[in-house]
Backbone as CSV, one residue per row, in Angstrom:
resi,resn,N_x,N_y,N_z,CA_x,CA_y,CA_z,C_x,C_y,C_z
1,UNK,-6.977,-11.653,3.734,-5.810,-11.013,3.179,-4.746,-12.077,2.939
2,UNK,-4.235,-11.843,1.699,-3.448,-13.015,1.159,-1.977,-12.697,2.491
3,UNK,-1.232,-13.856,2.478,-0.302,-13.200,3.442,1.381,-12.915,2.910
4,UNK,1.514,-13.167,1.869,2.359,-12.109,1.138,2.484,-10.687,0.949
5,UNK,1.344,-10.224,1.123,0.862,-8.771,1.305,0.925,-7.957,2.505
6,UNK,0.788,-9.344,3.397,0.163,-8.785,4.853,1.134,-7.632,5.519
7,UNK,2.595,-8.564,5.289,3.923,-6.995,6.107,3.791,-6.294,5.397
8,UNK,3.244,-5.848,3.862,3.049,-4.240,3.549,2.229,-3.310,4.307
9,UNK,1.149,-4.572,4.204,-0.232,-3.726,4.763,-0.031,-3.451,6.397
10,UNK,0.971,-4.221,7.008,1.053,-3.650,8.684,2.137,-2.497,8.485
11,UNK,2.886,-2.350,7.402,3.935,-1.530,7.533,3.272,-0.243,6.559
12,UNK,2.361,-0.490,6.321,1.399,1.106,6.087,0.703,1.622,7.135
13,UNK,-0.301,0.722,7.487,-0.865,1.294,8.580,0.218,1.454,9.989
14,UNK,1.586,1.184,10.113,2.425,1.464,10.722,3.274,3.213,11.092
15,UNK,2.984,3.214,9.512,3.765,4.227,8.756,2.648,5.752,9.156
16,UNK,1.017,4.946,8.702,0.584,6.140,8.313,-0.048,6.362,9.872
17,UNK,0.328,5.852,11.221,0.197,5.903,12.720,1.018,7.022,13.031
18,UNK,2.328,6.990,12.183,3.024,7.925,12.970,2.941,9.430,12.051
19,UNK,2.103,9.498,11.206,2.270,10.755,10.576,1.140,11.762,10.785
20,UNK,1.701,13.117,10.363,0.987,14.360,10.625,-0.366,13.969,10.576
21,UNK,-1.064,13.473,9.497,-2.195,13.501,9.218,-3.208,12.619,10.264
22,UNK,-2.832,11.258,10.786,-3.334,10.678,11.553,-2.890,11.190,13.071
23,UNK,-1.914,11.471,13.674,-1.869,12.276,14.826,-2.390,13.568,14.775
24,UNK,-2.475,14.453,14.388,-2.812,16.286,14.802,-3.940,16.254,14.153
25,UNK,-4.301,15.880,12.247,-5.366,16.436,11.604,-6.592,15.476,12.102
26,UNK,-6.139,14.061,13.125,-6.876,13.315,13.352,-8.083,12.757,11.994
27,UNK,-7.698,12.405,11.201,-8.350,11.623,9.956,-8.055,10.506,9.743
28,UNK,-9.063,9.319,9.184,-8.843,8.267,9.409,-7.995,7.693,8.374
29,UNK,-7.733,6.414,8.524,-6.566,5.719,7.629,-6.933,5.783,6.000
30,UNK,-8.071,5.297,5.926,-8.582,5.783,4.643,-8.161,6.373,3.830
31,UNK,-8.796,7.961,4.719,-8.490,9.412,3.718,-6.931,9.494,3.770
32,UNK,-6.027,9.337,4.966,-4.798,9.608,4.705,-4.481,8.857,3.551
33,UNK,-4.157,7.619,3.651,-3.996,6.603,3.020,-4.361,6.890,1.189
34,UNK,-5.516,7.648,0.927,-6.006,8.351,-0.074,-5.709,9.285,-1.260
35,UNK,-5.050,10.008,0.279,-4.275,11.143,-0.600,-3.170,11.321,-0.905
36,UNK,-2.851,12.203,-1.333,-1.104,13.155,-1.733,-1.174,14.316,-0.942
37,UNK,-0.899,14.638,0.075,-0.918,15.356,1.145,0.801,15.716,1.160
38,UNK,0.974,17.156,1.742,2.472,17.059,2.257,2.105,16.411,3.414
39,UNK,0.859,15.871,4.347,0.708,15.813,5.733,1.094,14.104,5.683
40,UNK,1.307,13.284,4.217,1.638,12.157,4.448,2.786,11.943,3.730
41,UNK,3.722,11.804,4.634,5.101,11.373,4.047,5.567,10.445,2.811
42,UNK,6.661,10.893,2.110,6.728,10.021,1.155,6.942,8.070,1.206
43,UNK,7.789,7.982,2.494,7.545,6.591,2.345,6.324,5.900,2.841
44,UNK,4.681,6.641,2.842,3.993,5.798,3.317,3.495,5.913,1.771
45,UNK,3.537,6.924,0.944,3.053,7.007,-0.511,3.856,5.580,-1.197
46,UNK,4.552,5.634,-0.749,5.613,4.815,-1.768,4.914,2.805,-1.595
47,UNK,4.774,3.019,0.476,4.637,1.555,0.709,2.855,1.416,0.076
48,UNK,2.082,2.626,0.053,0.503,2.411,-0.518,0.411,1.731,-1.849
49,UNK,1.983,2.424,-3.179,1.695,1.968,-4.374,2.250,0.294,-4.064
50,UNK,2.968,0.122,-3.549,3.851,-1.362,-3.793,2.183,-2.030,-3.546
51,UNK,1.707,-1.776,-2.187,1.059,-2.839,-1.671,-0.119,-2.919,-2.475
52,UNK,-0.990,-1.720,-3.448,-1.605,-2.134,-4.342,-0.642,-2.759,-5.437
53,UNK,0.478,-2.492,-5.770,0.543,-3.619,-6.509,0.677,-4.996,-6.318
54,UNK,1.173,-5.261,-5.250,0.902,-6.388,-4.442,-0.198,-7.048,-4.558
55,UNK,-1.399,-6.799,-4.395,-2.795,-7.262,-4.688,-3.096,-6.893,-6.097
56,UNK,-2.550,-6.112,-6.763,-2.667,-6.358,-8.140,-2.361,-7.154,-8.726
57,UNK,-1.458,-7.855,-8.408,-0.519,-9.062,-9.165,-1.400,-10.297,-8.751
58,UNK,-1.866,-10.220,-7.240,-2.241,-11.826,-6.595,-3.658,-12.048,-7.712
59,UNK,-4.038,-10.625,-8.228,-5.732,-10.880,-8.927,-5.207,-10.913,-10.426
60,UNK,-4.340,-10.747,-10.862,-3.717,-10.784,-12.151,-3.711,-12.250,-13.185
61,UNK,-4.365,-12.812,-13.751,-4.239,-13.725,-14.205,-3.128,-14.001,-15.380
62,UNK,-2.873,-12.757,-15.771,-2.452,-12.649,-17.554,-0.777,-13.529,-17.243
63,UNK,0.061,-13.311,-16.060,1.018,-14.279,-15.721,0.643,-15.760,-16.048
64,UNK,-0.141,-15.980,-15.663,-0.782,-17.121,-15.095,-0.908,-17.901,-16.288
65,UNK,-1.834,-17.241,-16.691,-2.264,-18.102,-18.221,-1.220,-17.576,-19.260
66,UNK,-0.677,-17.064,-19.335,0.203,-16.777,-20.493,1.801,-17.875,-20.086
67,UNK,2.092,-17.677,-19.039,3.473,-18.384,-18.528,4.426,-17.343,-18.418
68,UNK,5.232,-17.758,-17.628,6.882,-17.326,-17.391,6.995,-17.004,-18.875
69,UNK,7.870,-15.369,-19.057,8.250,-15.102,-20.051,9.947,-15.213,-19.682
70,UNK,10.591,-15.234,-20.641,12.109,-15.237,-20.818,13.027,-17.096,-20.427
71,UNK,12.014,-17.711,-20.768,12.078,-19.003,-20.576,12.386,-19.664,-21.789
């Protein structure tokens, strides 16, 4: 795991420790992590999209090879 990513990814699986779905419905990080549940709160929805984009960007080449735009 790249480590730019890494405090998202502890602050999801942080997030999704303390919610309905992983305490009471007892399901694993995965499926919570998965869904759109009311049983998973909105800021763990919110930290799931950043942190795929997070790893979207690190596999992203089109920055890369194209360059800094507004330069």
């Amino acid at each position: 795991m790249a480590k730019s990513c890494k405090g998202l990814a502890m602050e999801l699986v942080k997030c999704l420790s303390e919610s309905h779905c992983i305490k009471v419905e007892k399901k694993s990080y995965k499926e919570c992590a998965g869904q759109k549940s009311p049983s998973v709160p909105e800021k763990c929805v919110g930290l799931r999209e950043t942190y795929y984009m997070c790893k979207h960007n690190q596999v992203d080449m089109t920055a890369r090879i194209r360059g800094n735009k507004g330069y």
